[in-house]
C-alpha positions in Angstrom: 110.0 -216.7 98.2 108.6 -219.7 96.7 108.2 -218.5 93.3 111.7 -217.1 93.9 113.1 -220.5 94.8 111.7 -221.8 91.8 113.9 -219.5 89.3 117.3 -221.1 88.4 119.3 -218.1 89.2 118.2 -217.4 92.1 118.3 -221.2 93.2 121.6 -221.0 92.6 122.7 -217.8 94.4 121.2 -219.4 97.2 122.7 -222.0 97.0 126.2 -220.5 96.8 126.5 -217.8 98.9 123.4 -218.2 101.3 124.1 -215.2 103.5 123.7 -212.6 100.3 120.8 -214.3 98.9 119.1 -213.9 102.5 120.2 -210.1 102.0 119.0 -210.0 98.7 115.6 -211.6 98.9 114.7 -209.6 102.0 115.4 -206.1 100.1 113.8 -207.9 97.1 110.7 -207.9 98.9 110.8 -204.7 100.4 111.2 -202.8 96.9 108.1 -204.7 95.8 105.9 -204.4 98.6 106.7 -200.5 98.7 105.9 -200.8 94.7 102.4 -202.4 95.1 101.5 -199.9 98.1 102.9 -196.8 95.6 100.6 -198.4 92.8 98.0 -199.1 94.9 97.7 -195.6 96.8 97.8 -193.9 93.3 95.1 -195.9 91.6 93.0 -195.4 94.5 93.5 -191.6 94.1 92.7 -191.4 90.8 89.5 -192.8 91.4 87.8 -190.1 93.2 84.1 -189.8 93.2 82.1 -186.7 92.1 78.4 -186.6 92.6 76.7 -185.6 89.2 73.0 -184.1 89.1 72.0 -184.8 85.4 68.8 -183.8 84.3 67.8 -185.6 80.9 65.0 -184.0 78.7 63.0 -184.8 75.4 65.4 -182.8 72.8 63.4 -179.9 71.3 64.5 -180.6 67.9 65.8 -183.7 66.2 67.7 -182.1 63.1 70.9 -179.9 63.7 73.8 -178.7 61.6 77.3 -179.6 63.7 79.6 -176.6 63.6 83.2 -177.3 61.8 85.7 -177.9 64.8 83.3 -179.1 67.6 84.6 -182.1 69.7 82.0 -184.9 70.2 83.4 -186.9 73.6 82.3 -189.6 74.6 79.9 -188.9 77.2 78.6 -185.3 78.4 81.2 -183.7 80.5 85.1 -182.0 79.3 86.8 -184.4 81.8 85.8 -187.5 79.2 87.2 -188.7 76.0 87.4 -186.6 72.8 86.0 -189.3 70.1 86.9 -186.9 67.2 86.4 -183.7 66.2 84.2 -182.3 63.2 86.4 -181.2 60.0 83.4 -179.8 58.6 80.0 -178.7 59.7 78.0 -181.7 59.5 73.9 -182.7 59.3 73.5 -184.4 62.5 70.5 -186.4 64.5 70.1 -185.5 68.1 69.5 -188.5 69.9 69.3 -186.9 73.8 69.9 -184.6 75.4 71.2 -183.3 79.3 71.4 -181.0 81.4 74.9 -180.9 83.5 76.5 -178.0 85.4 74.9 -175.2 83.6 75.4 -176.9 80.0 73.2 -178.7 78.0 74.7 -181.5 75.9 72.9 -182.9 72.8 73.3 -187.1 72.3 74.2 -186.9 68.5 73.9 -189.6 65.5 76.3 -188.6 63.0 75.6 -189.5 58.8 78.5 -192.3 58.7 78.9 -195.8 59.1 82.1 -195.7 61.1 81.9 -197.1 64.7 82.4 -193.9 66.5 79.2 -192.8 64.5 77.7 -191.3 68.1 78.8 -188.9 71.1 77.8 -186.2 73.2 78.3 -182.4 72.2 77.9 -179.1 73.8 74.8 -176.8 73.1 76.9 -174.5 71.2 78.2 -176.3 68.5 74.6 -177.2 67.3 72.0 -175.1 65.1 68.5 -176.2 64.4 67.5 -177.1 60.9 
């Protein structure tokens, strides 16, 4: 109400017709304390918890050809960002590699200078050299 006080229009509403502006302020307020707990109750929703067994291992080979159209994310695991996706197959180093829910993902160095020169792919879109 302060902060309210302090803004010229509302200064003045108060000052003119005090009743409304009581009326006002109050459902004023109300929308924004039933804003915050909306925004509040869906952030905290969204940040749900999963327990992840990952099992890292010593890749078994260290040169790989990327298949054309494979999505390198971001880290290992679909729910995660796509960083791009290969427009050609592509001689790649593998980097790491982990074992999630039944798929192995490969930690991959790709042969470019750009910043999003790294990500994680599936098993599948690799082939030893």
């Amino acid at each position: 109400e302060e902060f309210i006080m302090g803004e010229v229009r509302y200064n003045a509403l108060a000052r003119q017709n005090p009743e409304r502006a009581k009326e006002l302020f109050a459902q004023s307020k109300k929308n924004a304390e039933e804003k915050y707990a909306k925004l509040k109750e869906n952030s905290l929703s969204q940040c749900t918890t999963k327990e992840i067994k990952a099992k890292f291992t010593t890749p078994s080979i260290t040169d790989a050809l990327l298949n054309k159209d494979s999505k390198i994310y971001f880290a290992p695991g679909f729910e995660y960002p796509v960083l791009l996706t290969s427009s050609e197959s592509i001689d790649v180093k593998i980097l790491d590699s982990v074992f999630i829910d039944s798929l192995t993902w490969y930690y991959i160095s790709l042969p470019c200078s750009n910043i999003n020169n790294r990500g994680w792919v599936q098993e599948m879109n690799i082939y030893p050299k």
